[in-house]
C-alpha positions as CSV (number, residue, x, y, z in Angstrom):
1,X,27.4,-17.0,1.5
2,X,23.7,-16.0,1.0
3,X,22.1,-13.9,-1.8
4,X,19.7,-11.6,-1.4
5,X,16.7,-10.9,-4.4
6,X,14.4,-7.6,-3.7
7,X,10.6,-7.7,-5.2
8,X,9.4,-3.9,-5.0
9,X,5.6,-3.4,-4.7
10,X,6.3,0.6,-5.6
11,X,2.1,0.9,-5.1
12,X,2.4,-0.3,-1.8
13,X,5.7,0.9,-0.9
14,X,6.5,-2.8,0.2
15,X,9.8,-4.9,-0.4
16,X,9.7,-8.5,0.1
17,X,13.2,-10.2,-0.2
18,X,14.1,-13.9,-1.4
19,X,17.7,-15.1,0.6
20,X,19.4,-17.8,-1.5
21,X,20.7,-20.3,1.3
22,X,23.5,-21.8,-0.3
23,X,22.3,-24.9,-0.1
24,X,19.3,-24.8,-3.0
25,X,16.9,-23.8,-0.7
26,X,15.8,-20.0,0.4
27,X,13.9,-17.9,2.7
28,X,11.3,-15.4,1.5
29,X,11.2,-12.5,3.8
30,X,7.4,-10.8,4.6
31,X,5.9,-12.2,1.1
32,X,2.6,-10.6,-0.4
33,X,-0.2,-12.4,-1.3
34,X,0.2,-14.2,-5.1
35,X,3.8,-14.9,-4.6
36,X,4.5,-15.6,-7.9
37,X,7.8,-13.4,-8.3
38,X,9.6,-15.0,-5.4
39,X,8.3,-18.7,-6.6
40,X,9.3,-18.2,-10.3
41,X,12.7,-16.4,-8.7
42,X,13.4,-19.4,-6.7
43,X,12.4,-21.6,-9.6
44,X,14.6,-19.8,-12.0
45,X,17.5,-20.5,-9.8
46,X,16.7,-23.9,-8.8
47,X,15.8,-23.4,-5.2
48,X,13.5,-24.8,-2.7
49,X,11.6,-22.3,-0.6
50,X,12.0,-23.8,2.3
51,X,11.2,-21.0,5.1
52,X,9.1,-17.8,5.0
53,X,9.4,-15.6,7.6
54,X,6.9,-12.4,8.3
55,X,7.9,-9.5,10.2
56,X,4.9,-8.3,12.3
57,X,0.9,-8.9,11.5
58,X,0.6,-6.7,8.1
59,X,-2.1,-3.7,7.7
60,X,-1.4,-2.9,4.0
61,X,-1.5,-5.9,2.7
62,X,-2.7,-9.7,2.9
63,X,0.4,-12.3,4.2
64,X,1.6,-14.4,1.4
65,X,3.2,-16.8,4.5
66,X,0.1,-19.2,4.4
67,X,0.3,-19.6,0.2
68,X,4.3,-20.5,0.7
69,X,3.2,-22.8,3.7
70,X,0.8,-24.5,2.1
71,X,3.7,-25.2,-0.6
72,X,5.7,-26.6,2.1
73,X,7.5,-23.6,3.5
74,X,8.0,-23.7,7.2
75,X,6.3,-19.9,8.5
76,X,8.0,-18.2,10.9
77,X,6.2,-15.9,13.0
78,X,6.2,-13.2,16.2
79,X,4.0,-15.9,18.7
80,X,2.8,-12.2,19.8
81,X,1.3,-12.1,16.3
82,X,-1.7,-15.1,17.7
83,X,-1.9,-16.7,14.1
84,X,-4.6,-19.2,13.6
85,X,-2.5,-20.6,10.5
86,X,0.1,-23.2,11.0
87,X,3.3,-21.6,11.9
88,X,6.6,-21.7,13.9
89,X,6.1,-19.1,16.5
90,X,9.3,-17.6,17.3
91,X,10.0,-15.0,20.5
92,X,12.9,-12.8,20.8
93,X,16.3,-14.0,21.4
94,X,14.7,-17.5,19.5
95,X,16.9,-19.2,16.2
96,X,16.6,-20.7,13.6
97,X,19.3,-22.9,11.9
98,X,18.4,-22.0,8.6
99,X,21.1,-24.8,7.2
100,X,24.3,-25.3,9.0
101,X,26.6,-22.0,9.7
102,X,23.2,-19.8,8.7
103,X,20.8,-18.9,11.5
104,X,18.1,-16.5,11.9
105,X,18.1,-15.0,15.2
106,X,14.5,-13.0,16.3
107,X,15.0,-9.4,18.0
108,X,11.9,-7.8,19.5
109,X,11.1,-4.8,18.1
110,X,7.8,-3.5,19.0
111,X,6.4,-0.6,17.8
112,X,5.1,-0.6,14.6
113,X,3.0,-3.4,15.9
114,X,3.2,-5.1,19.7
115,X,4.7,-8.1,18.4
116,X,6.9,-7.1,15.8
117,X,10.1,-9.1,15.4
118,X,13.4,-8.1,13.2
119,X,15.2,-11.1,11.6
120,X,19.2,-11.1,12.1
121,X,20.6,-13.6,9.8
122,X,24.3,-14.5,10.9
123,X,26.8,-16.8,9.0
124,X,29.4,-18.5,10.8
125,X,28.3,-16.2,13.7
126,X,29.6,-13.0,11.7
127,X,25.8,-10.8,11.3
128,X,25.1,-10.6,7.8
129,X,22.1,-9.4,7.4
130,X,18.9,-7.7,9.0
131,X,15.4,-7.7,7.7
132,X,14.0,-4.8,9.4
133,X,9.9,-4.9,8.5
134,X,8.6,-2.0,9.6
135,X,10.9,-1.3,12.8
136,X,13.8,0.4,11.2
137,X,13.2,1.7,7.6
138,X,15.4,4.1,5.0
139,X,15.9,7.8,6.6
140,X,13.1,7.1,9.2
141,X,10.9,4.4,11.4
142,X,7.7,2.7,11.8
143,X,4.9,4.5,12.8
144,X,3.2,3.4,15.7
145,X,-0.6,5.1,15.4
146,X,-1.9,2.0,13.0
147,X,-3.8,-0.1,15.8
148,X,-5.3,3.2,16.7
149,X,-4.6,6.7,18.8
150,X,-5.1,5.2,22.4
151,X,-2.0,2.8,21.3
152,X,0.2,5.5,19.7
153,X,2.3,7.0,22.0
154,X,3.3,3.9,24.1
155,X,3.9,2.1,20.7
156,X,6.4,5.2,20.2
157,X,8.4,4.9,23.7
158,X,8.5,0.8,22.8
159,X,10.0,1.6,19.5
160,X,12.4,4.0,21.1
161,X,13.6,1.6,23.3
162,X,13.9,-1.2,20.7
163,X,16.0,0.9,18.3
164,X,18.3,2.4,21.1
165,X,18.8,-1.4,23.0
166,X,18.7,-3.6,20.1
167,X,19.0,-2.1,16.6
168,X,21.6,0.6,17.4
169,X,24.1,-1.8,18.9
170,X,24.2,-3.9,16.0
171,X,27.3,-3.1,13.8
172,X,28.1,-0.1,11.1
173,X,28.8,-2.4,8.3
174,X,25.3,-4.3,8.5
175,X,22.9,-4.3,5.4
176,X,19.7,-3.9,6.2
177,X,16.7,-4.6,4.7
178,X,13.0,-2.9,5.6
179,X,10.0,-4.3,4.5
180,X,8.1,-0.7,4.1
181,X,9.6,2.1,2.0
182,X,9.0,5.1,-0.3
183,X,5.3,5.2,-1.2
184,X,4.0,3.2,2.2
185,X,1.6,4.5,4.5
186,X,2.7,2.4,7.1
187,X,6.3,4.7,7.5
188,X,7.2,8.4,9.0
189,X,8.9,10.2,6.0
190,X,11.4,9.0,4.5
191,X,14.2,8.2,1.9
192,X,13.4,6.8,-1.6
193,X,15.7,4.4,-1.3
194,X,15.0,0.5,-0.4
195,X,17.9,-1.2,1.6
196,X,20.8,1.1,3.6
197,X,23.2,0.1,6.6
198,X,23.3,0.5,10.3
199,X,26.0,2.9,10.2
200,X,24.8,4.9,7.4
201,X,21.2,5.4,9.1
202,X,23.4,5.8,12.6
203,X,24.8,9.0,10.4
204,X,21.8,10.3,8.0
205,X,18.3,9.3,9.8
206,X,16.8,12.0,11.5
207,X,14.8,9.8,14.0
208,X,18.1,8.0,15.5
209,X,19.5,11.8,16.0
210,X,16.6,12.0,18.6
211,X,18.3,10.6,22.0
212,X,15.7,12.2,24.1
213,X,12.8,9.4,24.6
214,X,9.7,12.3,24.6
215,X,11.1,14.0,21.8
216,X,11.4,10.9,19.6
217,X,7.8,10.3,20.6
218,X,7.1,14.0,19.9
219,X,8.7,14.4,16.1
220,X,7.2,10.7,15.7
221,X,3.7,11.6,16.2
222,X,3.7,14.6,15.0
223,X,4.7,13.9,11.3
224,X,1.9,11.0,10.9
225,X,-0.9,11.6,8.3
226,X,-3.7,9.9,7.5
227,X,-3.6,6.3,5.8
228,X,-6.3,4.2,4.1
229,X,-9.2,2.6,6.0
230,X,-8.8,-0.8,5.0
231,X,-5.7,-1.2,7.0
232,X,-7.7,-1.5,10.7
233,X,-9.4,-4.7,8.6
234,X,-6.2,-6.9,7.4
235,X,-4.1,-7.4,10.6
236,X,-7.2,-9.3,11.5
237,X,-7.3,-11.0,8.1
238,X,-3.9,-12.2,8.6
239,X,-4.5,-13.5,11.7
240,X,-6.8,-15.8,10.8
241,X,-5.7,-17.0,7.2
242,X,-6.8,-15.7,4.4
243,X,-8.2,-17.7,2.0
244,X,-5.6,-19.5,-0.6
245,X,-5.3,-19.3,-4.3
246,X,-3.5,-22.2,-6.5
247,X,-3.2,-19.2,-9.1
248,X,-4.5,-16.0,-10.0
249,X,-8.0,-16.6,-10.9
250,X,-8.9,-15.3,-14.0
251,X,-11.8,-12.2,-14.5
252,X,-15.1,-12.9,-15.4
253,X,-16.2,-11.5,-18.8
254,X,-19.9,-9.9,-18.4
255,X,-22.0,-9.3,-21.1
256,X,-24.1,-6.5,-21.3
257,X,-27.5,-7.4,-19.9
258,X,-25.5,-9.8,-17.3
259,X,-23.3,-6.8,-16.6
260,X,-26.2,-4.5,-15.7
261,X,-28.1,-7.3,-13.6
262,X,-24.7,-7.2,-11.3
263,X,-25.0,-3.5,-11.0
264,X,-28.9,-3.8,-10.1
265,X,-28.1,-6.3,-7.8
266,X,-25.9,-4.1,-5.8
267,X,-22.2,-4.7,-7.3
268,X,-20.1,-1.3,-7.2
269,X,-18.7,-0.2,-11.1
270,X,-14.9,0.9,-10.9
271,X,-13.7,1.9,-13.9
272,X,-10.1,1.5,-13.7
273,X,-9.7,3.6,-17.9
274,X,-7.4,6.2,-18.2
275,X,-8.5,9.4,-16.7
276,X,-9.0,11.2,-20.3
277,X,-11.1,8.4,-21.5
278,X,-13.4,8.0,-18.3
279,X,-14.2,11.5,-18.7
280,X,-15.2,11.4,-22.5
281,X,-17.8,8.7,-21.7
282,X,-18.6,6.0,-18.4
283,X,-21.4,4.7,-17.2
284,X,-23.5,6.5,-14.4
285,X,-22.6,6.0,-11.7
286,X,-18.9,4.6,-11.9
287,X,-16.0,5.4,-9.6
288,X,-12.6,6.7,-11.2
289,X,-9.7,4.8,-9.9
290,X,-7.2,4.5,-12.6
291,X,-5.0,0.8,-13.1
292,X,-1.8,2.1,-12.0
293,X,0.6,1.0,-9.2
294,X,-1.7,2.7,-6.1
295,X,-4.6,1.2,-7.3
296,X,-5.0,-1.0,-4.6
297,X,-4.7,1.7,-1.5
298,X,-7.2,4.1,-3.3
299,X,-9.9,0.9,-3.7
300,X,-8.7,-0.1,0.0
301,X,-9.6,3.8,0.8
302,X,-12.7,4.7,-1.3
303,X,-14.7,0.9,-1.1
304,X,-16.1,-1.0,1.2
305,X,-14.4,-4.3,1.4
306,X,-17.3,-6.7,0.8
307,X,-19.2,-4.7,-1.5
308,X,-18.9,-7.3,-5.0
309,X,-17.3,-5.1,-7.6
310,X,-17.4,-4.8,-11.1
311,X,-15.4,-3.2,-13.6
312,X,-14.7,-1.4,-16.6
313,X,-11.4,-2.0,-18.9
314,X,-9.8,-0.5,-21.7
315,X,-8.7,-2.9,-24.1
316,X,-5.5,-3.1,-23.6
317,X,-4.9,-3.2,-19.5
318,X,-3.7,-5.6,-17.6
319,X,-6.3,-8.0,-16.2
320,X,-4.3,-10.2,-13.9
321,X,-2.5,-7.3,-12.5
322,X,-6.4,-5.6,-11.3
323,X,-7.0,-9.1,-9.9
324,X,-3.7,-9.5,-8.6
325,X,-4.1,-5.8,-6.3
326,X,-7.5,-6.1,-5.2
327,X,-6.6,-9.6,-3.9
328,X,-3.6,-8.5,-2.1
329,X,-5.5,-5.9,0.3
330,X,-8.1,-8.3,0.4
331,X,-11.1,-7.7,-2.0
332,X,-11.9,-11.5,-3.1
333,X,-16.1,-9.8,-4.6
334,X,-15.1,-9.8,-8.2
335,X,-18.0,-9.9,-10.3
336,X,-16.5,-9.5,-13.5
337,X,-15.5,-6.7,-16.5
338,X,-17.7,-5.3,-18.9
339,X,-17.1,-7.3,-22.0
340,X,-16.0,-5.1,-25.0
341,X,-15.7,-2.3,-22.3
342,X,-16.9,1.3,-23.4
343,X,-18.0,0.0,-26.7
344,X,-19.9,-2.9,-26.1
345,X,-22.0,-0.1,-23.3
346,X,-22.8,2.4,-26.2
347,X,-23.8,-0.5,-29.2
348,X,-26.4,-1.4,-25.9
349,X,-27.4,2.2,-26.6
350,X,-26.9,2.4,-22.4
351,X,-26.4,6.4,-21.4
352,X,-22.9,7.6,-20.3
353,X,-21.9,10.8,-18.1
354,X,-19.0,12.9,-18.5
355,X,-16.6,15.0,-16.6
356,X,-15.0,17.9,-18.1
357,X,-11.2,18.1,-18.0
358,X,-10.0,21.4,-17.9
359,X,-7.1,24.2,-17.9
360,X,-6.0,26.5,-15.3
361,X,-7.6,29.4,-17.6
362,X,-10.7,28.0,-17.3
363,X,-11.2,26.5,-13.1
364,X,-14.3,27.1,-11.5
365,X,-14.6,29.7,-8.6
366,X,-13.6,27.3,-6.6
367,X,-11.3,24.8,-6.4
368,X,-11.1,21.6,-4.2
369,X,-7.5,20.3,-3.4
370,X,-7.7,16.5,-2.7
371,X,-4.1,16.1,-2.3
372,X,-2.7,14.4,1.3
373,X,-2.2,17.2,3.8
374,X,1.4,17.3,3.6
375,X,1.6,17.7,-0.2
376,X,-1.4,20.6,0.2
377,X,1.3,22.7,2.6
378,X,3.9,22.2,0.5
379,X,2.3,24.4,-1.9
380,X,-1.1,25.3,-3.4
381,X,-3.5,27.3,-5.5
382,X,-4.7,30.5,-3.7
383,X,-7.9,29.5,-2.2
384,X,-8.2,26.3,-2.7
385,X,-9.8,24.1,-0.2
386,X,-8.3,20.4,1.2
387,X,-10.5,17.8,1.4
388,X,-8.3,14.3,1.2
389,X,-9.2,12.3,-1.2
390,X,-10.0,9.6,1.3
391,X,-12.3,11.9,3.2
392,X,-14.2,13.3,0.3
393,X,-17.0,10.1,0.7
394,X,-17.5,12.0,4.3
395,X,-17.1,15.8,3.5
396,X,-19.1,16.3,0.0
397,X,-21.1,19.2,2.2
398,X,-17.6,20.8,2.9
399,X,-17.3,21.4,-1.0
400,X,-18.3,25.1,-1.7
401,X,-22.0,25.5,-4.0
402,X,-21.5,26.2,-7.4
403,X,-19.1,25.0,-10.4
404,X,-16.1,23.6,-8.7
405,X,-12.4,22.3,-10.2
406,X,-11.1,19.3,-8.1
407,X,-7.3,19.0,-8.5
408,X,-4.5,16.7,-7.6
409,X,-0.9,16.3,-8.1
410,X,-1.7,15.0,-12.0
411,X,-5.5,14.8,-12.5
412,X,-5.8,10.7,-10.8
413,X,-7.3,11.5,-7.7
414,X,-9.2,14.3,-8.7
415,X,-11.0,12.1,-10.9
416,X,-11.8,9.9,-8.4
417,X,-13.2,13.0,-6.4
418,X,-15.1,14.1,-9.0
419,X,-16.8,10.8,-9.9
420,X,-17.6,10.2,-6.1
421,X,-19.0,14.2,-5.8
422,X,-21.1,13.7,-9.3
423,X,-22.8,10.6,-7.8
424,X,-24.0,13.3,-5.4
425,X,-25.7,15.2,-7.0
426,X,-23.0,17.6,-8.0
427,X,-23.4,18.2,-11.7
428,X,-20.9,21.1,-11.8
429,X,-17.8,19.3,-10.9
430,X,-14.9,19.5,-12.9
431,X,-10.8,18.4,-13.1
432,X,-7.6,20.2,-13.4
433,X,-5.6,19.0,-15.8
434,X,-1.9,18.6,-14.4
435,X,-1.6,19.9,-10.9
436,X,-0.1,22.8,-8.7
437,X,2.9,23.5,-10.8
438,X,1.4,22.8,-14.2
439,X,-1.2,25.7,-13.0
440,X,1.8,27.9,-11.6
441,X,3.5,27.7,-15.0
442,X,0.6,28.3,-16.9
443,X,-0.6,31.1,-15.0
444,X,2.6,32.4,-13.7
445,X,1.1,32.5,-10.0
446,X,2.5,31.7,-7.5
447,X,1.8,28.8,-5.2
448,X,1.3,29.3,-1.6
């Protein structure tokens, strides 16, 4: 009988799965980049990765197949998937005797990507379990408009197909296991929840109540929004190989003059401090993206991927976790931090900027609303204007003249905004504090 350990990136919206064998050996099922959960799992329980498996060729984040490999893992793969890494290229209908009784059998399931493959692990020929990827997911499906618009819609009838002929006739009882969830830009809509059933997605998924093929495609489409730019980079990434770490390296510690050589020489600052403490003080110049579980999308949206990049810390963040996400999208130029952070900047006697936080008493005439489209729909202040966070690098002329509040959901991405619209000459920029309903309550407006 196997067991089955989740590992939740919640920033990513990514699940990655270790399957105890039986036999003191596992698979790891579509493992990020820096596996060292599903290693010190598989330690902890005295087991031997022996396989890792990936899904379909990975847009959100960098493969952590190669790392397990090179650890002597045997890497299944879709042959569709063209990896330059050494693998075991599988093809639908192809197994895998994981040990005796246990295989892994592959079922095409393009969509998501061309040469996506779900994993059906039977024991003693009863199905047992189904890793999904991004094929079938909690209360909706892949969506098929990642390798571009041109590939969209046929992407969407080839999903279709793949859930009707090979998902759907897979029994009720079967746990299943998607690799993209709640908080993924590579999913439709969904369900907070991780892992469901055949039969209970057969019931509750809105998608697989669509038995028309051009309506599917229809709905599908229609409910995609935008998703950050560093996904067209990183199937291509994977591909190849991306370049492997014995551990987390470690981030340089910059001293002042050395830190202000990096920034003359062309590195980027993100200052990754609280939002209430970037706008009391930062150095000129910076870009808000606050240390928090989405850190990485936002610096995979906002930063080109081989600009070097330096940083600014409070004291008591988490370094290896800021290494750890800017090397799982794939940003290896880390200059360093700012040693002695804020502090170490103003004993230099180096000038700082600020950016006013304020109430919904006191927003500008106008306000700029960089929430995702769907969130701005769902309700909004009167007259605000959307402009994406991700799109604000591209649309700082759509931003009305004179004093303007940027707002978000709770103040993260408006800082963000506002650091990227004061680097452009915008000194009358400030952020809500809160969002849409803290203004509602504190106004007693309503949104619309």
């Amino acid at each position: 009988m196997i067991e089955i350990v989740s590992f939740v990136n919640e920033g990513l919206g990514h699940s990655s799965y270790l399957v105890d064998l039986g036999d003191g050996r596992a698979l790891v099922v579509d493992p990020p980049r820096i596996s060292e959960r599903q290693i010190a799992e598989a330690r902890t329980s005295a087991l031997e990765i022996a396989f890792t498996a990936d899904t379909h060729s990975h847009a959100d984040y960098v493969s952590g197949g190669p790392e397990l490999a090179a650890l002597g893992a045997v890497f299944l793969a879709s042959k569709g998937a063209h990896l330059e890494v050494v693998h075991r290229g599988l093809a639908a209908g192809d197994e895998v005797e994981l040990r005796a009784g246990l295989v892994l059998r592959a079922i095409a399931t393009p969509g998501h990507t061309p040469d996506h493959l779900a994993y059906l692990i039977s024991e003693d020929g009863h199905p047992t379990a189904l890793f999904s990827g991004g094929s079938l997911m909690v209360g909706t499906v892949g969506r098929t408009d990642l390798l571009g618009p041109e590939l969209r819609e046929d992407l969407a009838r080839q999903l279709f197909r793949a859930l009707c002929d090979e998902i759907l006739t897979l029994p009720d009882d079967l746990a299943v296991y998607p690799t993209h969830g709640a908080g993924s830009f590579c999913s439709a809509p969904g369900a907070i929840e991780r892992t469901t059933t055949i039969g209970r997605e057969r019931e509750t998924n809105p998608m697989l109540a669509i038995h028309d093929k051009d309506r599917f495609v229809e709905v599908l489409l229609a409910g995609f929004g935008s998703f950050p730019t560093y996904f067209s980079r990183l199937p291509e990434v994977n591909r190849r190989g991306p370049r492997l770490y014995p551990s987390l390296p470690p981030l340089d510690r910059l001293g002042s003059a050395e830190f202000r050589q990096a920034l003359a020489d062309g590195a980027l600052l993100v200052d990754v401090r609280n939002i209430e403490d970037f706008a009391a003080g930062h150095v000129p110049g910076a870009l808000s993206i606050e240390l928090r579980p989405v850190f990485a999308s936002w610096l995979g949206w906002l930063v080109e991927p081989d600009r070097p990049l330096a940083f600014v810390l409070g004291d008591d963040q988490d370094r290896p976790e800021l290494v750890r996400q800017c090397l799982s999208i794939g940003y290896e130029h880390l200059v360093g931090e700012l040693a002695g952070g804020m502090s170490a900047w103003r004993a230099a006697t180096q000038p700082e900027a600020t950016i006013e936080i304020v109430g919904p008493d006191a927003i500008g005439p106008n306000v700029v609303d960089v929430r995702q489209r769907n969130e701005y729909v769902s309700g909004h202040v009167p007259g605000a204007v959307n402009i994406e966070l991700g799109a604000v690098l591209d649309a700082v002329d759509r931003v009305p003249p004179g004093p303007a509040t940027v707002m978000c959901g709770h103040g993260e991405r408006a800082m963000s905004a506002a650091s990227i619209l004061t680097e452009h000459e915008r000194d009358d920029i400030s952020v809500l504090a809160g969002g849409p309903a803290e203004w509602a309550t504190a106004t007693g407006l309503p949104l619309v």
